[in-house]
C-alpha positions in Angstrom: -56.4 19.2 22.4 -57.9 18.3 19.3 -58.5 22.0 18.1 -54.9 22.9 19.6 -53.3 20.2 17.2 -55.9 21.2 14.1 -54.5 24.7 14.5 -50.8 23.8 14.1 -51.6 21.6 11.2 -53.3 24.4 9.7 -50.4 27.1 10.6 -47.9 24.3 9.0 -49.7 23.9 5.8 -50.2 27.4 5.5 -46.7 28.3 6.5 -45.1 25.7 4.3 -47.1 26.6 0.8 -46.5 30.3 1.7 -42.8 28.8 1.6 -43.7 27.2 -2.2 -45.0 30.3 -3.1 -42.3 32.6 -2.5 -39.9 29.6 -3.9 -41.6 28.8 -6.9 -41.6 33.3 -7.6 -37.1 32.7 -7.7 -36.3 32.8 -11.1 -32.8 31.8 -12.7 -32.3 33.4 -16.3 -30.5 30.6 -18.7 -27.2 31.6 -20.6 -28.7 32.1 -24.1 -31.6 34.6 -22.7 -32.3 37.8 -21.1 -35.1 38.3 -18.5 -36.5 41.1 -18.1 -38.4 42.1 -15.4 -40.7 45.2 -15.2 -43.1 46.7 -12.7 -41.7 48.4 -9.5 -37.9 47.6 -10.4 -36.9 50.6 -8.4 -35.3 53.8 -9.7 -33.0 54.8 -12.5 -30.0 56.4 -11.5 -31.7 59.7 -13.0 -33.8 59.5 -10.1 -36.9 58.6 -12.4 -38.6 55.4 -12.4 -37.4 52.3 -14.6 -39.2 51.1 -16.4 -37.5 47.4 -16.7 -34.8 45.6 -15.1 -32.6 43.0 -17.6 -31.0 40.4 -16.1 -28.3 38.0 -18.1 -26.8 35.3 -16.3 -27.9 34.4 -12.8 -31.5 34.8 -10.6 -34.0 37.1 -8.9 -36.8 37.6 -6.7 -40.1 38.3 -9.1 -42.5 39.6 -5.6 -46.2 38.9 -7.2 -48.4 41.0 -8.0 -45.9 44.5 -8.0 -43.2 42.5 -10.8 -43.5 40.2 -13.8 -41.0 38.8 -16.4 -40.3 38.0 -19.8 -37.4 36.7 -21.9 -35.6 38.0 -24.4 -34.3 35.2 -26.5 -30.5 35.6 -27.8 -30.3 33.6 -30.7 -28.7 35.2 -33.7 -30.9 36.0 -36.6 -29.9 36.0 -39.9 -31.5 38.5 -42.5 -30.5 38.8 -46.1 -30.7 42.1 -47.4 -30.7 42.3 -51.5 -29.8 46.3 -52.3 -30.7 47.1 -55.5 -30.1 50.2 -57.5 -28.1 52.3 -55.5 -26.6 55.1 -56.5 -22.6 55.2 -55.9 -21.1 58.4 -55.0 -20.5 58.7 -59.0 -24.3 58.6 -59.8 -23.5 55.1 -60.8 -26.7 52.6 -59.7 -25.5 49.3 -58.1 -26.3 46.5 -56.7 -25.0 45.1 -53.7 -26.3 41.4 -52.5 -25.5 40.4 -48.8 -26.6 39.0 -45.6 -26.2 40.3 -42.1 -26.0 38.3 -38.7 -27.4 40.0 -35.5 -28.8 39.7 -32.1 -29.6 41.1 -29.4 -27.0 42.8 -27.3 -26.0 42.0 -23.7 -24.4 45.3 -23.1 -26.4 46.6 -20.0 -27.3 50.2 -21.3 -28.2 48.6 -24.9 -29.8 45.8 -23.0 -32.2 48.4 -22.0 -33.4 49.4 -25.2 -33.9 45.8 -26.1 -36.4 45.6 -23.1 -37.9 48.8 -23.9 -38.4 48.4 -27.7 -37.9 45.0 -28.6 -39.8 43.0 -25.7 -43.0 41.2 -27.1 -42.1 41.2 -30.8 -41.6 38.2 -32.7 -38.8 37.4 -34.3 -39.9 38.1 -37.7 -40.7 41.3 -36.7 -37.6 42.1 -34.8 -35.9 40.8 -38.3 -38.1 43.5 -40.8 -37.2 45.8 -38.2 -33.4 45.7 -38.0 -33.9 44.9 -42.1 -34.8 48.5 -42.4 -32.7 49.8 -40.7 -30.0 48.2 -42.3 -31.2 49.0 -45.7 -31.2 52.4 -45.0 -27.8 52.3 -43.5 -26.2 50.5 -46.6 -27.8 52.7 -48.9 -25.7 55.6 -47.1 -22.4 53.7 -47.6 -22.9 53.1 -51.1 -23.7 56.8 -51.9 -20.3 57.9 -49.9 -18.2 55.9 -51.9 -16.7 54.9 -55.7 -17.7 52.2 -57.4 -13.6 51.4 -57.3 -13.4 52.0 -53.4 -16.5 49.5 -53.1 -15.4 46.8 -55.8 -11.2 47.2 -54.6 -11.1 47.9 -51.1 -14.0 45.6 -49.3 -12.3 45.9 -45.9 -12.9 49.6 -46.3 -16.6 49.2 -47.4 -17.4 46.2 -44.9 -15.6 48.7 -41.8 -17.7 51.8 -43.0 -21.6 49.4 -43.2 -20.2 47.9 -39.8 -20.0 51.2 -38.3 -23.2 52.6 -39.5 -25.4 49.8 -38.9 -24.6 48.8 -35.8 -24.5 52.3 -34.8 -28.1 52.3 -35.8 -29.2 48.8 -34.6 -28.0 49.4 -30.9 -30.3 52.3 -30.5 -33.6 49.2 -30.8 -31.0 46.9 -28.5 -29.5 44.9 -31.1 -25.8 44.1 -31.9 -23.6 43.6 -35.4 -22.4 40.0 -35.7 -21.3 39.8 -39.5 -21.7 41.2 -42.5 -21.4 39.1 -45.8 -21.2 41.0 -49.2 -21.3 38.3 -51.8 -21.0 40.6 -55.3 -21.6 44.1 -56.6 -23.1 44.6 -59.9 -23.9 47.8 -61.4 -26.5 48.2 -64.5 -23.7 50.2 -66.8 -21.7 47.4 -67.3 -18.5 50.3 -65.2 -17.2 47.4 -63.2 -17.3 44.5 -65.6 -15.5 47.1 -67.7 -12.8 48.2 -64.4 -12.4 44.3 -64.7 -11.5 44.0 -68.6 -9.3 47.1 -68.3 -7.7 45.2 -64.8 -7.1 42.3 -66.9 -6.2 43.4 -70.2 -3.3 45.5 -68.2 -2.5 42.6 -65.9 -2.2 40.7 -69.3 0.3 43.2 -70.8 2.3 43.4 -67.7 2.2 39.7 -67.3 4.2 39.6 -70.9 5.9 42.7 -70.4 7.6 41.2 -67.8 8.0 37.8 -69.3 10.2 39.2 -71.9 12.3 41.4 -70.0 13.0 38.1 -67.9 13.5 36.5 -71.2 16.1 39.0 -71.9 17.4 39.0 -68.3 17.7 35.2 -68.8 19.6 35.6 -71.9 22.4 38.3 -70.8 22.5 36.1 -67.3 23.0 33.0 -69.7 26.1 34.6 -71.7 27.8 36.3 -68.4 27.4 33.1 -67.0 29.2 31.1 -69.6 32.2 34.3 -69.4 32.5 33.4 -65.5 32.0 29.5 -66.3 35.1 29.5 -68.2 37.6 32.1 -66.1 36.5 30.5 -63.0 36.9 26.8 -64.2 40.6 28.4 -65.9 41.3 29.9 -62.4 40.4 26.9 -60.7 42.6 24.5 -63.2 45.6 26.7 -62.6 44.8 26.5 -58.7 44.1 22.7 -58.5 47.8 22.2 -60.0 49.2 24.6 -57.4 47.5 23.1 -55.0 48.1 19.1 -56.3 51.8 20.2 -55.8 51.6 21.7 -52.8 49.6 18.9 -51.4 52.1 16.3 -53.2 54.6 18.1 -50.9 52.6 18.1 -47.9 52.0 14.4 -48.7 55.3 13.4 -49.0 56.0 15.2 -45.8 53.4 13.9 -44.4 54.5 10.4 -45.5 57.9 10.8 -43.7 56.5 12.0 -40.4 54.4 9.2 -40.6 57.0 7.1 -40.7 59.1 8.8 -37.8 56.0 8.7 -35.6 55.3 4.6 -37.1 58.6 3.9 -36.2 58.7 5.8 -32.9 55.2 4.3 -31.8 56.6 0.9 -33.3 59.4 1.3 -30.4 57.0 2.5 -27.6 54.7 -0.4 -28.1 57.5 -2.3 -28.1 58.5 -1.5 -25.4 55.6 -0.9 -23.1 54.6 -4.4 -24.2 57.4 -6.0 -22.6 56.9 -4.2 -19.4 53.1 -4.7 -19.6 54.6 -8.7 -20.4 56.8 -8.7 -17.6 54.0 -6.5 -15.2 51.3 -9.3 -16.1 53.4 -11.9 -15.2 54.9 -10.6 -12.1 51.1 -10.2 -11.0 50.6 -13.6 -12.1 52.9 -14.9 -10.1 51.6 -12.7 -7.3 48.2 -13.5 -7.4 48.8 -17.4 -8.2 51.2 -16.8 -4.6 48.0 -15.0 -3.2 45.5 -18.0 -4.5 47.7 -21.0 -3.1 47.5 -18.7 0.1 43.8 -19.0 0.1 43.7 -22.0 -0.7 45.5 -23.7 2.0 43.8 -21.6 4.3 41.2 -23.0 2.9 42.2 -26.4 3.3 43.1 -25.8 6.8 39.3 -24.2 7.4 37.9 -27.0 5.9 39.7 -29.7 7.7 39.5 -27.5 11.2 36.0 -27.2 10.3 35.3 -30.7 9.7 37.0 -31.8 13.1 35.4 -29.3 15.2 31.7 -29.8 13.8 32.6 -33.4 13.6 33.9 -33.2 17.6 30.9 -30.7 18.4 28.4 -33.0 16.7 29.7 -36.5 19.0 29.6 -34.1 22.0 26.7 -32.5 21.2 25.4 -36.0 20.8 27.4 -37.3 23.6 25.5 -34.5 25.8 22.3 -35.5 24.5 22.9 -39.4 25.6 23.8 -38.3 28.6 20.6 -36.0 29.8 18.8 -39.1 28.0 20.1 -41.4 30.5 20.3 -39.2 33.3 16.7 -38.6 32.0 15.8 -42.5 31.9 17.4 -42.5 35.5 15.3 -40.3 37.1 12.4 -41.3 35.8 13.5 -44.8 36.5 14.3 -43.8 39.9 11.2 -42.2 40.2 8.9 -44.9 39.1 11.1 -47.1 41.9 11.0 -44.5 44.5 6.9 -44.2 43.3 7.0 -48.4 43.8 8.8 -47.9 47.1 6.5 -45.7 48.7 3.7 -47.8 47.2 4.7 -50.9 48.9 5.5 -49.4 52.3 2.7 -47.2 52.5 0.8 -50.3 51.7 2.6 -52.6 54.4 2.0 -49.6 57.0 -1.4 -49.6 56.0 -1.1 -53.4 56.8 1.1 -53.0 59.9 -1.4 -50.7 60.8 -4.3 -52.7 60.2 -2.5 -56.0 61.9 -1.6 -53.7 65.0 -5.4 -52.1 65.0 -6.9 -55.9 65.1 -4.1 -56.9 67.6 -4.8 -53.9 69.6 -8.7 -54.7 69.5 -8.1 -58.7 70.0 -5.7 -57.3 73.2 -8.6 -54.7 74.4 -11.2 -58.3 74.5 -8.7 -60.4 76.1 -8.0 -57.5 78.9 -11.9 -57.5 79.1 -12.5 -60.9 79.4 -10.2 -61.0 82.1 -12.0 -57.9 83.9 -9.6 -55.6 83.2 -7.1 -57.7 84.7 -3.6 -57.1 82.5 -1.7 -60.0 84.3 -4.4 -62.4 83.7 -5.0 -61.4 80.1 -0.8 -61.7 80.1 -1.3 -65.4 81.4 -4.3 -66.2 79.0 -2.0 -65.3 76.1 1.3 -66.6 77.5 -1.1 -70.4 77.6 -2.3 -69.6 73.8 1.3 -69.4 72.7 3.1 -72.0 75.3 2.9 -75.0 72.3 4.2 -72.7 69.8 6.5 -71.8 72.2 7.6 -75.4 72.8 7.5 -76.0 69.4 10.2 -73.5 68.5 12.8 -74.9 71.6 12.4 -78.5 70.0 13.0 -77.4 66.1 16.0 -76.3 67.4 17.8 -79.2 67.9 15.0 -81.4 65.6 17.1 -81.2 62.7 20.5 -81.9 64.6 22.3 -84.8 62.8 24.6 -87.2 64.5 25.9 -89.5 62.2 28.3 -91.5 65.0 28.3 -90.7 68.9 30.9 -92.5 70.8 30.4 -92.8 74.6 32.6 -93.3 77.0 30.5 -93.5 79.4 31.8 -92.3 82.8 30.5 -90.2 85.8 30.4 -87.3 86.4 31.6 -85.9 90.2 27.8 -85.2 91.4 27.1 -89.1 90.0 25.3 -88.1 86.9 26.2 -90.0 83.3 27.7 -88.0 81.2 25.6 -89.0 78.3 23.0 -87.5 80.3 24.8 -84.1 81.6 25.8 -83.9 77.1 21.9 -84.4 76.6 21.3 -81.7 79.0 23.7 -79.0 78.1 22.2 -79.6 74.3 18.9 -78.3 75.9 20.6 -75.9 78.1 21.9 -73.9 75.0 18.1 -73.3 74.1 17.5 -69.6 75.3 15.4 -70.1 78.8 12.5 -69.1 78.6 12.7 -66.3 81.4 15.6 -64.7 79.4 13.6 -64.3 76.8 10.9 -62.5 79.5 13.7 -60.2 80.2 14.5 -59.1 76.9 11.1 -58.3 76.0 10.7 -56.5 78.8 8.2 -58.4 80.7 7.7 -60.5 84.3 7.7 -64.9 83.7 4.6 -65.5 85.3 4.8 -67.9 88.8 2.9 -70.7 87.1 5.6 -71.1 85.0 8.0 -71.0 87.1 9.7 -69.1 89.5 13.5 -68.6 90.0 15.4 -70.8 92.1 17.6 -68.5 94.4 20.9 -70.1 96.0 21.7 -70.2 99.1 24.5 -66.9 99.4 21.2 -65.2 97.5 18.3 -66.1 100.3 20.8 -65.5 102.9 21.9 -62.0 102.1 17.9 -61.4 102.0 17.4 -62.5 105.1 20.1 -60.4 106.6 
């Protein structure tokens, strides 16, 4: 496992500086060089083999060992050349002081040539190079031309060197970027003569024509004093004609004005009064319209008053009312809550009174043995003074302030005092009645009912 991992380690490294390698072998050219490449760059399209490839502007694959590069550097150079004693094409020696800017080309076929003859130099060697070439070149110039071409016409000189230097320079790969010619002398003193003659004859000229222009100013002066004074006659003569005519036109004038015053005078005059008469009918109209509006008004705000004052009280009214009917409920509620309170709390009572009743009823019975009618008589002899006590409060309180007796008998015998004492306690319910109503038997001890005679006999039948 241990060698297994080693081995891809190893395979990784390996892989990844391979990787570096072949990176670090892409090369980008910058904009203000050339690179050339050489080795094995492939063929020409002669078929032969080239012997560099130039690249300007972008990148390329340099494979080791088969390719290398260099660059070429495109920075202008500046060379003075100093030509001295040249002879003109009239066997006139001159000199002709200037300085030339070159570089190398980018052109791809001249681009070649630089690679192939310029490639390792310095630059002060590339610069005595194209130096002497351009001496050479100049030389030729001079010797085509005269010295008045070459001093008069320097677009035609500069155009003629341009053409057969660079001709010249592209051949080693460079490139014409100015020429600068700053004098020409020549040791015979020709053109500092050409220049006196120039400006003696410029001079001559120059007065030549100021007195012809003297003169032209003159005869221009006097014709235009003749015209000064027929053209200001004509002109007299014509501003009289015309202050007539235009005293004519005036007073014309003057008169339709007044027509058209007094006819614009009526107009306004009268459109005034209509517009008068129009402003105060729609015055009258729109003070109509405004009372209108405002009674309407009025009427709004007083129906508007009423109606939100009326809305408002029943609004309010309404308001009072589910208050009230709100404090009722509520009210009834807390009564009805009160209500159901107190009788669920006496029926919890009544239930509890009848639960001990029912119990004290369920000892008696068993006391008795389970006899009801006993348990009947031992409550019946528990209640008999109460009993009592209830016949005689009935007639306890009785007040008699004055009882007057007559005193007679009755037909059985009896007093009647006594018979009035006896129906007093006859109106007390009898006890066996009461029995009756409740549902239950008066027992014998008590007493038992007396039956008359009609009654036992009809039993006994």
């Amino acid at each position: 496992m241990n060698e297994t991992m080693i081995t891809i380690i190893v395979c990784v490294i390996l892989l990844l500086s391979t990787l570096l390698a072949l990176l670090s072998r892409y090369k980008k050219c910058p904009s203000d060089k050339i690179m050339v490449v050489y080795g094995k760059v492939g063929k020409s399209s002669e078929g032969g083999q080239r012997s560099a490839k130039c690249i300007h502007g972008g990148a390329a694959f340099i494979w080791p060992v088969f390719q290398f590069y260099q660059f070429l550097d495109l920075t202008p150079i500046s060379i003075e050349v100093n030509l001295t004693n040249a002879l003109s094409k009239q066997n006139i020696r001159v000199d002709v002081p200037s300085r030339f800017t070159v570089g190398i080309s980018t052109e791809h076929g001249i681009m070649q040539n630089a690679a192939e003859r310029l490639l390792g130099l310095q630059l002060n060697d590339i610069q005595e190079l194209a130096k002497d070439i351009i001496f050479g070149q100049l030389r030729l110039v001079v010797a085509t031309m005269d010295i008045e071409e070459i001093n008069t016409d320097r677009d035609k000189f500069l155009d003629a060197v341009s053409r057969n230097v660079e001709s010249e320079l592209k051949k080693i790969g460079l490139r014409l970027i100015n020429v600068n010619v700053t004098d020409i002398n020549d040791e015979s003193g020709y053109i500092a003569a050409l220049g006196k003659e120039a400006a003696a004859k410029a001079i001559n000229d120059a007065k030549k024509t100021v007195a012809e222009k003297n003169r032209d100013g003159a005869i221009g002066e006097s014709n235009a004093l003749k015209d000064q004074r027929v053209r200001v006659a004509e002109a007299n003569s014509m501003a009289i004609k015309g202050e007539n005519e235009a005293k004519v036109t005036i007073a014309d004038s003057e008169a339709e004005r007044r027509e058209k015053e007094a006819e614009a005078l009526r107009k306004a005059t009268a459109a005034e009064k209509v517009q008068s008469a129009r402003a105060l009918e729609e015055a009258y109209e729109a003070e109509k319209t405004a009372e209108k509006a405002r009674a309407q008004r009025e009427r709004a705000t007083k129906e508007a008053d009423v109606i939100v004052l009326a809305e408002i009280d029943k609004r309010k009214a309404e308001i009072e009312a589910e208050a009230q009917a709100e404090q009722k409920r509520r009210i009834a509620k807390g009564e009805a809550d009160a209500i159901y309170a107190k009788m669920e709390a006496k029926a919890r009572g009544i239930s509890e009174l009848l639960s001990k009743q029912a119990a004290g009823f369920k000892e008696i019975v068993n006391s008795t043995g389970g006899n009801a009618n006993d348990a009947i008589k031992l409550m019946l002899a528990d209640k008999m003074e109460s009993l009592v006590e209830k016949q005689v409060d009935a007639i306890k309180n009785l007040k008699i302030d004055k009882v007057t007796v007559w005193d007679g008998m009755s037909k059985d015998g009896t007093p009647t005092t006594a018979n009035f004492l006896s129906g007093m306690m006859k109106s007390i319910p009898p006890m066996k009645d009461m029995f009756d109503m409740a549902g239950m038997e008066l027992p014998e001890y008590l007493g038992k009912e007396k039956k008359d005679k009609k009654t036992i006999s009809k039993e006994d039948e």
